[in-house]
KEBADO-649100 format. One record per residue: z, y, x of N, C-alpha, C, O in turn. Coordinates in Angstrom, 2 decimals, always signed. Each point is the difference from the previous one (the first is absolute). Layout:
n.c3,n.c2,n.c1,ca.c3,ca.c2,ca.c1,c.c3,c.c2,c.c1,o.c3,o.c2,o.c1
Z,Y,X,Z,Y,X,Z,Y,X,Z,Y,X;
...
//
This chain:
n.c3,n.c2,n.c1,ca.c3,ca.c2,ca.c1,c.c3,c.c2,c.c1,o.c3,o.c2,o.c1
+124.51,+12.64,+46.36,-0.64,-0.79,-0.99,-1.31,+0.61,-0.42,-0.98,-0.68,-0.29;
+1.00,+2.33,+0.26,-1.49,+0.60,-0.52,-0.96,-0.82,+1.22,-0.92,-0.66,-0.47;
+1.04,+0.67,+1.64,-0.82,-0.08,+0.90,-0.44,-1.62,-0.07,-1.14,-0.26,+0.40;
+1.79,-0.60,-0.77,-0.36,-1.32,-0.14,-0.98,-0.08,-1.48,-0.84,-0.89,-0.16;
+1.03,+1.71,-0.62,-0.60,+0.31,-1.21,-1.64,+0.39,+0.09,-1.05,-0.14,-0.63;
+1.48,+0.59,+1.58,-1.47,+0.95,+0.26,-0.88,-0.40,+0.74,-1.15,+0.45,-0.11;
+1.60,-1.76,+1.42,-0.33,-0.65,+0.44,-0.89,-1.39,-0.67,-1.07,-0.50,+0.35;
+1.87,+0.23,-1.24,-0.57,-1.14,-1.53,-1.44,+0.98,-0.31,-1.19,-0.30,+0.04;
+1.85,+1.47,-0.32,-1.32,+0.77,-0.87,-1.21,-0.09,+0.92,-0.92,-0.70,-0.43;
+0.76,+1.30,+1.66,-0.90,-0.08,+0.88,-0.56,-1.73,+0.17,-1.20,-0.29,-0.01;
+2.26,-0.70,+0.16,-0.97,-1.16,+0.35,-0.70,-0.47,-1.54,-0.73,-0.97,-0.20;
+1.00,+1.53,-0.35,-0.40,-0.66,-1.34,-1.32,+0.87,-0.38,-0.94,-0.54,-0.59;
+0.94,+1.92,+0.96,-1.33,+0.63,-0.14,-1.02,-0.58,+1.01,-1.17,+0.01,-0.39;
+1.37,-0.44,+1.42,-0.89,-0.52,+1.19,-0.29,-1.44,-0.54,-1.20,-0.24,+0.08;
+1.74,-0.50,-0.47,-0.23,-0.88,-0.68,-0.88,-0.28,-1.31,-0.57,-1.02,-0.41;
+0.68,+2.45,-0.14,-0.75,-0.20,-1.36,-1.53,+0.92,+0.84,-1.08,-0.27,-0.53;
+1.05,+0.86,+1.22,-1.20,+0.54,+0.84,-0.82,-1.27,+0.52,-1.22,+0.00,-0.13;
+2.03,-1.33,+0.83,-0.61,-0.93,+0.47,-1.05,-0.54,-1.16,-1.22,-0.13,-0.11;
+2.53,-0.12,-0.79,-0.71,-0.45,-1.22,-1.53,+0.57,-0.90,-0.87,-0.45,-0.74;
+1.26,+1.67,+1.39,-1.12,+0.86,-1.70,-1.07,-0.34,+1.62,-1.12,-0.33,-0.38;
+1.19,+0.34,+1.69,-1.61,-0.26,+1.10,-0.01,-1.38,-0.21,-1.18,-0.34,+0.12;
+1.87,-0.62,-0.36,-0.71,-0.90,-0.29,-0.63,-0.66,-0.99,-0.98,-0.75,+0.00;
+1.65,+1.12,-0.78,-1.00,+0.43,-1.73,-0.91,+0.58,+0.00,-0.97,-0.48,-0.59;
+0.86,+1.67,+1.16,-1.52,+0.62,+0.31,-0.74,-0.85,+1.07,-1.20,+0.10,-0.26;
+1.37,-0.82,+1.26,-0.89,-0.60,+0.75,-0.83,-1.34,-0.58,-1.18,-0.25,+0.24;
+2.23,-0.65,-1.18,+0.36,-0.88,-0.70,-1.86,+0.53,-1.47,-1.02,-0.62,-0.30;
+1.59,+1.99,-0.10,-0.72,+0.05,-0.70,-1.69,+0.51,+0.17,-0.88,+0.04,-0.86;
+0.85,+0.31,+2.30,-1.15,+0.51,+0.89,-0.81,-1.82,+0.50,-1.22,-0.18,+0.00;
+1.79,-0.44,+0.20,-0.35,-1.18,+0.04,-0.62,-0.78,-1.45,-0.62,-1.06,-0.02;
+0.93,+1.82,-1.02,-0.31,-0.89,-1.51,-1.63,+0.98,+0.11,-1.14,-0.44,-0.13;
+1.50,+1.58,+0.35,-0.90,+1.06,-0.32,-1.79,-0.30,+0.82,-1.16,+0.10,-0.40;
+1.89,-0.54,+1.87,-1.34,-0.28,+1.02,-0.28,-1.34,-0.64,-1.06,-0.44,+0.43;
+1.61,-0.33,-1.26,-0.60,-1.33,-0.05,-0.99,-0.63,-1.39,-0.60,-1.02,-0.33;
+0.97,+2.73,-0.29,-0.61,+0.29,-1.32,-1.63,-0.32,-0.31,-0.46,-0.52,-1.02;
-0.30,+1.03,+2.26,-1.29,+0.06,+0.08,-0.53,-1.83,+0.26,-1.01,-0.50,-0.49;
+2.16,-0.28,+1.48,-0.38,-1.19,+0.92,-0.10,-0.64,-1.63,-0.94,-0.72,-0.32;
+2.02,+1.08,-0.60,-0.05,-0.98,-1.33,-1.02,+0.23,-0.88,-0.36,-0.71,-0.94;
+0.02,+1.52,+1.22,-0.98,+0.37,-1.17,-1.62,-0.42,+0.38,-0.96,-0.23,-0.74;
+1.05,+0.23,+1.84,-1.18,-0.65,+0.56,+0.23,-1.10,-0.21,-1.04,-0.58,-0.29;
+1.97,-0.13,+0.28,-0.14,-1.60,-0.17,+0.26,-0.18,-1.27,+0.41,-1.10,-0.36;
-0.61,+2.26,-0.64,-0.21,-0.32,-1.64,+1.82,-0.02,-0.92,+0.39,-0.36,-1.11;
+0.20,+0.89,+2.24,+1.47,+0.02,-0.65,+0.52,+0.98,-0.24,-0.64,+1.04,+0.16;
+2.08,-0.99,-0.66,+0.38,+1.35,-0.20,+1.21,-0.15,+0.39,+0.38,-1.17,+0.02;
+0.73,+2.35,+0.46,+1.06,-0.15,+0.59,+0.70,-0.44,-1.20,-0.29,+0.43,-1.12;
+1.32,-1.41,+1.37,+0.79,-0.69,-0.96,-0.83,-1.07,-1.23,+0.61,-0.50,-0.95;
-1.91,+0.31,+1.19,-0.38,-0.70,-0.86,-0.82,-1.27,+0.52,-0.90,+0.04,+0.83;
+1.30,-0.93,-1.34,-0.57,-1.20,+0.83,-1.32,-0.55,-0.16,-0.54,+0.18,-1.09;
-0.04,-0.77,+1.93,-1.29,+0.40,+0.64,-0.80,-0.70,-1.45,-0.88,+0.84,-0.20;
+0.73,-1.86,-0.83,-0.15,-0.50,-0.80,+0.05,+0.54,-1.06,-0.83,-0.54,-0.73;
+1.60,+1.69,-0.01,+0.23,+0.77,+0.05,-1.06,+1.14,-0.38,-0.53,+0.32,-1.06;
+0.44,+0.19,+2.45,-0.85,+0.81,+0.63,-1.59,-0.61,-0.48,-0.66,+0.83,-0.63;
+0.21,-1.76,+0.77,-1.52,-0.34,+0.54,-0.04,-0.03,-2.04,-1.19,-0.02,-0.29;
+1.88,+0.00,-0.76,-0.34,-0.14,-1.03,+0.01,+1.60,-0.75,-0.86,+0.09,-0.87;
+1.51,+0.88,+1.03,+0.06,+1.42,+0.18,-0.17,+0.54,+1.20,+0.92,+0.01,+0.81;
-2.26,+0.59,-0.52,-0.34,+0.80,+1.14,+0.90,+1.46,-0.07,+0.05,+0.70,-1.01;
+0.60,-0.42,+2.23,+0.32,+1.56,-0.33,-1.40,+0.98,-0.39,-1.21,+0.00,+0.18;
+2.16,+0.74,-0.77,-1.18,+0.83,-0.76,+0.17,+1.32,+1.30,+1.13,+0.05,+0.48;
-2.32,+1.13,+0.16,+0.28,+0.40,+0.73,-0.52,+1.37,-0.49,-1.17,+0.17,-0.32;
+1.95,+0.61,+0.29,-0.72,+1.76,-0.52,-0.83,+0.05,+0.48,-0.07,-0.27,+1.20;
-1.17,+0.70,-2.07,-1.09,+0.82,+0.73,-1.08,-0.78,+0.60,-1.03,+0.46,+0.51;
+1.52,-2.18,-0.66,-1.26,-0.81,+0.19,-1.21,+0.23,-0.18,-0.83,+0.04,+0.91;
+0.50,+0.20,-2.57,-0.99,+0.43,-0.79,-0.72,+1.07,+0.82,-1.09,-0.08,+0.55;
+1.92,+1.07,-0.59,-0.64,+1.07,+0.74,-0.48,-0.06,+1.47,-1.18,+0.15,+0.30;
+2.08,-0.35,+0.50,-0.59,-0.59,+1.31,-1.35,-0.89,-0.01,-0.97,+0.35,+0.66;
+0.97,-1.23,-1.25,-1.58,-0.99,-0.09,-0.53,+0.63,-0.23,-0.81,+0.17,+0.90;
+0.48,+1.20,-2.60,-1.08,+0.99,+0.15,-0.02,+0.40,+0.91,-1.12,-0.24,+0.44;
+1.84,+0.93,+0.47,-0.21,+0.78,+1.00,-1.20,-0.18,+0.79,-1.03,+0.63,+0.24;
+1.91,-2.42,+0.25,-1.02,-0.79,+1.08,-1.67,+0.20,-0.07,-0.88,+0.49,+0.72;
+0.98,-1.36,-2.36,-1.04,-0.19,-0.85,-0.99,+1.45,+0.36,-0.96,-0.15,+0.75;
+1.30,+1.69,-1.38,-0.69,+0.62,+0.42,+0.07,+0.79,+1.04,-0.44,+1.13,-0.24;
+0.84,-1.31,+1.33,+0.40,+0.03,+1.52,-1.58,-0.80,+0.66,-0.88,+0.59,+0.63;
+0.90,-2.18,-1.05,-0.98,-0.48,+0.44,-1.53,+0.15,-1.11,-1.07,+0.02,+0.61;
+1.03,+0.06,-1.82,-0.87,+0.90,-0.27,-0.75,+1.07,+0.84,-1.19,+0.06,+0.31;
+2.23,+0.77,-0.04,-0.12,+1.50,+0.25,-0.96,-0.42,+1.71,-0.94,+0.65,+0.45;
+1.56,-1.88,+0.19,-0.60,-0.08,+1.30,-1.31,-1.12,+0.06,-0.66,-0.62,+0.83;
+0.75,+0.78,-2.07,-1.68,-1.41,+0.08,-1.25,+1.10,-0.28,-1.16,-0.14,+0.38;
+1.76,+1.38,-1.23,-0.71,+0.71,-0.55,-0.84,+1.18,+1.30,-1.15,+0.42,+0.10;
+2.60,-0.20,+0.86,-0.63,+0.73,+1.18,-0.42,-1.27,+1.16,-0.49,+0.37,+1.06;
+0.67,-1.56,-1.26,-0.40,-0.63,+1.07,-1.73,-0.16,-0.50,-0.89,-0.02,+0.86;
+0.58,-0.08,-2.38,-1.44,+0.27,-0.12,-0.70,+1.11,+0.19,-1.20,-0.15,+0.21;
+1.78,+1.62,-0.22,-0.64,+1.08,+0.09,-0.38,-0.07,+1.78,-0.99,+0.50,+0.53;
+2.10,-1.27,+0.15,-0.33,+0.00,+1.64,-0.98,-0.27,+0.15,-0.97,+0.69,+0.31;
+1.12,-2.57,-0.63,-1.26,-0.65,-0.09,-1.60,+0.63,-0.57,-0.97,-0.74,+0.15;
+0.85,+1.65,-0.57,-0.95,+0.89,-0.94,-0.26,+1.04,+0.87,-1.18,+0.32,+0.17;
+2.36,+0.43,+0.59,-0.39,+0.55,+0.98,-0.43,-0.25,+1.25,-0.68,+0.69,+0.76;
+1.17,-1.78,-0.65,-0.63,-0.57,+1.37,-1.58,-0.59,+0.07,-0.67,+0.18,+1.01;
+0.24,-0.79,-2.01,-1.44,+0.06,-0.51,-0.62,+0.72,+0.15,-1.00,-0.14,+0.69;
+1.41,+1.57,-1.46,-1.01,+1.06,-0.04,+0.15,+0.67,+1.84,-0.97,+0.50,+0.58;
+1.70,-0.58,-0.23,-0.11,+0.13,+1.49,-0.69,-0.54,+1.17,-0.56,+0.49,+0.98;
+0.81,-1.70,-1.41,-1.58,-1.12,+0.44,-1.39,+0.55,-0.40,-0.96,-0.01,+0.78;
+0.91,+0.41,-1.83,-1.46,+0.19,-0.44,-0.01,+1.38,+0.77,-0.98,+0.21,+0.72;
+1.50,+0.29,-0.75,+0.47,+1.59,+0.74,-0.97,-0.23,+1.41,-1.10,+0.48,+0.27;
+1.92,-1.34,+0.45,+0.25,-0.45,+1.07,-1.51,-0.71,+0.53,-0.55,+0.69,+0.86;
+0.01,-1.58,-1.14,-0.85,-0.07,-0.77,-1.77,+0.85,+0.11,-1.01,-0.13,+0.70;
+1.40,+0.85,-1.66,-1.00,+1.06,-0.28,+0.03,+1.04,+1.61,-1.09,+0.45,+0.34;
+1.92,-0.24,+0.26,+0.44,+0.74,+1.02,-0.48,-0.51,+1.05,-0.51,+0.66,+0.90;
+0.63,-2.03,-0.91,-0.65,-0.96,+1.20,-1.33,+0.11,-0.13,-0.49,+0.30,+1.09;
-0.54,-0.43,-2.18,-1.61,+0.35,-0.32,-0.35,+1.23,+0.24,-1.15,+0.22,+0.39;
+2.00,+0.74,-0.55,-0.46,+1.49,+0.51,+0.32,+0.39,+1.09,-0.52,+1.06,+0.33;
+1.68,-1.86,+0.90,-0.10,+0.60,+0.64,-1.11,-0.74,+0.99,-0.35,+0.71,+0.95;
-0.34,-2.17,-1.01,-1.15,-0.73,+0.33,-1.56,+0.82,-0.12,-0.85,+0.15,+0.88;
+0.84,+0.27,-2.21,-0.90,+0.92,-0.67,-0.15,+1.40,+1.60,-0.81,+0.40,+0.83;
+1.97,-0.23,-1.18,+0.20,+1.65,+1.06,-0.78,-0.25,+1.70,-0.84,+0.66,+0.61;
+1.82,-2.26,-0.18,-0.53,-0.91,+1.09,-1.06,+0.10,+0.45,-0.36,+0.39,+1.10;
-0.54,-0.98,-2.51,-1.61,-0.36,+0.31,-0.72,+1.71,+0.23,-0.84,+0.32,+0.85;
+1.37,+0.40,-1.72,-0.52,+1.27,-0.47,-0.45,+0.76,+1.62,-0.89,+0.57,+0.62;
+2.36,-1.12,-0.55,+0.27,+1.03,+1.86,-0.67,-1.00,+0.92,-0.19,+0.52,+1.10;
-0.04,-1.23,-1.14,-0.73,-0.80,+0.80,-1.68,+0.56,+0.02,-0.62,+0.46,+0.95;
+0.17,-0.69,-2.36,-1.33,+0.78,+0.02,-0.23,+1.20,+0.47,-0.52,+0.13,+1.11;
+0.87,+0.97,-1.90,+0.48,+1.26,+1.31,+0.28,-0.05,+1.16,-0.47,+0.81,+0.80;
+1.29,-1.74,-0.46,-0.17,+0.43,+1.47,-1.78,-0.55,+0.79,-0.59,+0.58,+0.91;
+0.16,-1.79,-1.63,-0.87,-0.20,+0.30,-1.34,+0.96,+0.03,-0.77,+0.27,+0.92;
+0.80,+0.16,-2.40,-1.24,+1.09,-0.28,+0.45,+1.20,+1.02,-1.03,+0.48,+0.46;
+2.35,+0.26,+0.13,+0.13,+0.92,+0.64,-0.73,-0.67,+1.57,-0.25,+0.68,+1.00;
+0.05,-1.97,-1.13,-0.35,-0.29,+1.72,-1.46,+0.36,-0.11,-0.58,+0.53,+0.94;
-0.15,-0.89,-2.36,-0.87,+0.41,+0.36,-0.92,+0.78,-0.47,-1.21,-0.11,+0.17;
+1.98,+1.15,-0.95,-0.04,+0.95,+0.27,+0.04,+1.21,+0.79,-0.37,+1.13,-0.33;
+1.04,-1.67,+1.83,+1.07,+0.99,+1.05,-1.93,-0.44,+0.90,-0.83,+0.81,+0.42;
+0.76,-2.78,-0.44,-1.47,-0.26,+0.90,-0.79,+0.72,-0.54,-0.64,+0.49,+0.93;
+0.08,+0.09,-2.29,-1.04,+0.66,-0.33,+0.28,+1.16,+0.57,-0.83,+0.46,+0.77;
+1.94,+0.18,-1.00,+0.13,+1.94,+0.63,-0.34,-0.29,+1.81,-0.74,+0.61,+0.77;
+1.32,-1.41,-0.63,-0.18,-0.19,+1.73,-1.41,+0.16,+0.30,-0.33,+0.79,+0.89;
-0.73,-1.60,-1.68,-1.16,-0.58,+0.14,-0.77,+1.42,-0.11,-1.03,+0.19,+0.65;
+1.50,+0.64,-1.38,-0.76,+1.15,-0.94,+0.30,+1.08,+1.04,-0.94,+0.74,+0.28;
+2.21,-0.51,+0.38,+0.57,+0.72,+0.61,-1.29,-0.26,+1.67,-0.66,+0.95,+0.41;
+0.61,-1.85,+0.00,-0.31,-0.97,+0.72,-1.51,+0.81,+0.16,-0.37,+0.71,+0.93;
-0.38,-1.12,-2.24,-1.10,+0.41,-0.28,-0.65,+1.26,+0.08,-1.11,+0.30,+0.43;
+2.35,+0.66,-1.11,-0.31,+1.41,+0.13,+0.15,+1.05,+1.63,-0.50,+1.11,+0.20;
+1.28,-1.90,+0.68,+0.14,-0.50,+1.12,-1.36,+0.43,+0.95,-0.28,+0.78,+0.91;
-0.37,-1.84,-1.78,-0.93,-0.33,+1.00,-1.19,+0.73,-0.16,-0.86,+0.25,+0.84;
+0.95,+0.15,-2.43,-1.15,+1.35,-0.03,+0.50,+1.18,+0.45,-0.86,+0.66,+0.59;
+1.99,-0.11,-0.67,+0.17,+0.85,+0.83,-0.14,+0.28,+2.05,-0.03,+0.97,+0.76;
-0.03,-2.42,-0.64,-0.60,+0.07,+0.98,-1.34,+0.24,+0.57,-0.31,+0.70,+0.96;
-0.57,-1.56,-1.89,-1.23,+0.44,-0.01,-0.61,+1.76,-0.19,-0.85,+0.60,+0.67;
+1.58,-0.19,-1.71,-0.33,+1.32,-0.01,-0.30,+0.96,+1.00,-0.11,-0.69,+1.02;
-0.11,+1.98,-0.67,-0.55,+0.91,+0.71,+1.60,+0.62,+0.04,+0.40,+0.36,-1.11;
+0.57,-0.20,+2.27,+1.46,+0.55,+0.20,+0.02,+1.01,-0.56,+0.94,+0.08,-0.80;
-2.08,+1.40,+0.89,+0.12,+1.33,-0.85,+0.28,-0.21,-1.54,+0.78,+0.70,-0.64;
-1.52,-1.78,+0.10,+0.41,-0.37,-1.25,+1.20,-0.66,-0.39,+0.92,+0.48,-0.66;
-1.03,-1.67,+1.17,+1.56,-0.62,-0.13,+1.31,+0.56,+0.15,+0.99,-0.39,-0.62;
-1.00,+1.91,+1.99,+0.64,+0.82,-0.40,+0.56,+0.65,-0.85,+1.21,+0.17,-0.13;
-2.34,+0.35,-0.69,+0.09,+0.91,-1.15,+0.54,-0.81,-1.09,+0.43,+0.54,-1.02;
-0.43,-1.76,+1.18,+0.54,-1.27,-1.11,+1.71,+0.26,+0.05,+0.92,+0.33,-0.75;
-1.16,-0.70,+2.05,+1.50,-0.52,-0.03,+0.89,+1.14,+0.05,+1.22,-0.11,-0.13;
-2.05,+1.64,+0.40,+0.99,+1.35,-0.25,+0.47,+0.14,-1.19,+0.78,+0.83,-0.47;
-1.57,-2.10,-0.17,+0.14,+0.54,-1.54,+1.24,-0.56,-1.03,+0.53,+0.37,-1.06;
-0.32,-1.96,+2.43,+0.95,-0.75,-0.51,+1.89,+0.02,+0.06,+0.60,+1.01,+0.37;
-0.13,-1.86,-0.67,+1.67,+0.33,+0.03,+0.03,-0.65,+1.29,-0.64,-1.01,+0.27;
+1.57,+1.75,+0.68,+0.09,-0.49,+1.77,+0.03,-1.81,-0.54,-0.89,-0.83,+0.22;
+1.85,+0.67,-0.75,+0.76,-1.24,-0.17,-1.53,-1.23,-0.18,-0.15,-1.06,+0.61;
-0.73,+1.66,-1.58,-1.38,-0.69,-0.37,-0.46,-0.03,+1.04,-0.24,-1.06,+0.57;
-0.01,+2.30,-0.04,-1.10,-0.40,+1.23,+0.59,-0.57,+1.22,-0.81,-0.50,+0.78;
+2.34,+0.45,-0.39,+0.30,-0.65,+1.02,-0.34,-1.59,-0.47,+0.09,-0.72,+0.99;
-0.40,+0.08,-2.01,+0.21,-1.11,-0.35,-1.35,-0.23,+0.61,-0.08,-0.63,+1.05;
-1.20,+1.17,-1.76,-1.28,+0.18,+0.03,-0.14,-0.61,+1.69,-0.19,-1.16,+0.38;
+0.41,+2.72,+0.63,-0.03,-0.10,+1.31,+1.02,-0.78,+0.67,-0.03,+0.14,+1.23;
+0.97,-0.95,-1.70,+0.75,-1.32,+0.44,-1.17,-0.96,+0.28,-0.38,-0.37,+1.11;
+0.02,+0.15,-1.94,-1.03,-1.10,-0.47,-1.31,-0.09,+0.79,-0.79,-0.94,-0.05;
+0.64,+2.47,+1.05,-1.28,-0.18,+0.48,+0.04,-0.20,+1.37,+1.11,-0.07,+0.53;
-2.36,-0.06,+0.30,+0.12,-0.23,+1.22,+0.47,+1.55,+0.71,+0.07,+1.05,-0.63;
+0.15,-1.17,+1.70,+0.82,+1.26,+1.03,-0.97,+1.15,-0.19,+0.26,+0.92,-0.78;
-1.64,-0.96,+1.66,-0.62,+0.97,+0.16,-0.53,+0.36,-1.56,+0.55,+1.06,-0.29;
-1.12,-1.35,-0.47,-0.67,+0.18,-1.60,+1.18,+1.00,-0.45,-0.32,+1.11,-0.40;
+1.96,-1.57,+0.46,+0.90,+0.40,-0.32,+0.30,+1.40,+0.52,+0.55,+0.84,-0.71;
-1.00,-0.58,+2.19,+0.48,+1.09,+1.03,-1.30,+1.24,-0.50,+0.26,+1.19,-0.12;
-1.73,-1.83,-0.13,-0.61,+0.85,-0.75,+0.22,+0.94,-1.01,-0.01,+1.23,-0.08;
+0.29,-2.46,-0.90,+0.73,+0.50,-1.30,+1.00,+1.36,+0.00,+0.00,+1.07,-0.61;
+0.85,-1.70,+1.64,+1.62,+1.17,+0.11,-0.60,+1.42,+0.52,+0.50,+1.09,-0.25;
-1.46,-1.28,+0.88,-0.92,+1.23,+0.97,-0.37,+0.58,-0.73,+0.60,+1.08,+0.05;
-1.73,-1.09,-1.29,-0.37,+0.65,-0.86,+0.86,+0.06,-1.11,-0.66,-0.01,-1.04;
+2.16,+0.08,+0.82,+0.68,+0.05,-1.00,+1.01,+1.45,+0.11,+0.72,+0.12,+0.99;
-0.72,+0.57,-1.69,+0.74,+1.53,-0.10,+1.65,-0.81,+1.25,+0.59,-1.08,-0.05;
-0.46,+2.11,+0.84,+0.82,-0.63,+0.62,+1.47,+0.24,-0.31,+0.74,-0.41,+0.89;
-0.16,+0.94,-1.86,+1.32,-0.44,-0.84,-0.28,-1.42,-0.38,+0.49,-1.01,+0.50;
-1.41,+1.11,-1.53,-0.25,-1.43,-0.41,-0.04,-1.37,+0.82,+0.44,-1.07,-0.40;
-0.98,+1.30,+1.47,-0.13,-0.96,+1.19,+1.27,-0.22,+0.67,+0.45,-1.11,+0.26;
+0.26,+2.52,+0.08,+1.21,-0.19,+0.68,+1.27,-0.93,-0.89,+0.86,-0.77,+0.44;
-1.17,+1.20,-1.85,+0.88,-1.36,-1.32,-0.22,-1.19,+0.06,+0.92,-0.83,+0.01;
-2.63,+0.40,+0.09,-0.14,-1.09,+0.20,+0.39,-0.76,+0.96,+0.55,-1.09,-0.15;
-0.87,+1.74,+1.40,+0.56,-0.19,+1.38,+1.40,-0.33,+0.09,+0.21,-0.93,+0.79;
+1.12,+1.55,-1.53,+0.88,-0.58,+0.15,+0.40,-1.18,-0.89,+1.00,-0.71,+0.19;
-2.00,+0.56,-1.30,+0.60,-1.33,-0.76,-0.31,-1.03,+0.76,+0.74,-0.97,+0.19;
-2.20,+1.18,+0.44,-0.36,-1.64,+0.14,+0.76,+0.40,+1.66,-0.83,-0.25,+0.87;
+2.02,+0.73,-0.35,+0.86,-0.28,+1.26,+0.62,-0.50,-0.54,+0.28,-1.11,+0.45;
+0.46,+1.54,-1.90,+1.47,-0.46,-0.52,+0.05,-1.22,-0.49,+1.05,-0.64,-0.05;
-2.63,+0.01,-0.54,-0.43,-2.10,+0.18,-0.01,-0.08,+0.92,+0.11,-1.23,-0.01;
-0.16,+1.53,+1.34,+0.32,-0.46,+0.94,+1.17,-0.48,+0.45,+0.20,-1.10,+0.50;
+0.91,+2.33,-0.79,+1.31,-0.14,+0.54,+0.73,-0.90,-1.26,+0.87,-0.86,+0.06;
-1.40,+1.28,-0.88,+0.80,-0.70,-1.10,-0.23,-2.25,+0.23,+0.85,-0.86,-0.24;
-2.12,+0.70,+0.68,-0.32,-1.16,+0.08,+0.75,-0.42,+1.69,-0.08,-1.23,+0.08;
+0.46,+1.56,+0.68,+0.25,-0.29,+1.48,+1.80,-0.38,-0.19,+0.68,-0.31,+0.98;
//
C-alpha cells in the first residue's frame, strides 16, 4: 500500500510541475503582449475605451523627452560649429589656392629672368671669348694663369682651337695641364 501511496505522490507532483510551466508560459505570453497593447493605447486588462480616456502614465517620460530635447540641442549646436568650420576651411582653402597661383606666376618669372639671364652670361662669356682671342697668347697666358682652372676652361671652351692651343702654350704648365683635363672631362661628360 506505501508503494501505491507514493506512486499518487509522484503523479501528482508531475502534474502540479505541468501546471506551474504552463502558468509560466501562459504568463510569458501576457508579458510579450504588454508592449503590442500599449502601442495600441491599452493596458493589460483594461479595455481599450478605457484606455484612450486615461493614457498610461510611463516613468521617466518627463525625463526621457529632456534628454532628447537636449540630446538634439546638444547636436544642432555641434552641427553649427561644423558648419563654421567648414567655412573657415573654404576660406582656408581658398586663400591657399591664391598663393599657391601667386608662387606659379612667381616661378614662372624666374625661370624666365634666369633664361635670360643664363643668354646674357653666355653672350658675355661669348664676348670675353673673343677678346681673349684677339689678344697677344704671352699675355692671355699670364691671364688665364691667374684664373680658377674651372673659369678658364669655360673661357677656352668658347674659343676657336688654335687661339686656344696658344693660350695653353704660354700658360704655367700645372695650370695648363688642369685646364687641359677639364675641358677633356666636357668632352666625355657630353658623349
Amino acid at each position: 500500500m506505501r508503494s501505491g501511496v507514493g506512486n499518487r505522490g509522484n503523479a501528482l507532483l508531475i502534474l502540479a510541475v505541468c501546471f506551474f510551466g504552463s502558468a509560466l508560459m501562459r504568463a510569458g505570453d501576457v508579458v510579450a503582449a504588454l508592449p503590442d497593447r500599449q502601442a495600441a493605447g491599452g493596458a493589460p486588462g483594461v479595455p481599450a475605451a478605457e484606455a484612450a480616456r486615461h493614457p498610461p502614465e510611463q516613468p521617466g517620460a518627463g525625463t526621457l523627452a529632456a534628454e532628447l530635447l537636449q540630446r538634439r540641442a546638444d547636436l544642432t549646436e555641434r552641427e553649427a560649429k561644423l558648419d563654421e568650420r567648414a567655412q573657415m576651411l573654404e576660406i582656408i582653402e581658398a586663400r591657399l589656392r591664391e598663393r599657391l597661383a601667386e608662387l606659379e606666376s612667381a616661378q614662372r618669372k624666374l625661370a624666365a629672368t634666369a633664361v635670360v639671364v643664363d643668354d646674357a652670361a653666355s653672350k658675355d662669356v661669348r664676348h670675353l671669348a673673343a677678346m681673349y682671342e684677339q689678344m697677344k697668347p704671352k699675355n692671355a697666358g699670364h691671364i688665364f694663369d691667374a684664373m680658377d682652372p674651372t673659369f678658364a676652361a669655360g673661357f677656352l671652351g668658347q674659343m676657336n682651337a688654335p687661339a686656344a692651343a696658344l693660350i695653353l702654350a704660354n700658360m704655367n704648365a700645372e695650370k695648363a695641364y688642369s685646364v687641359s683635363l677639364m675641358l677633356a672631362g666636357r668632352n666625355v661628360d657630353h658623349q
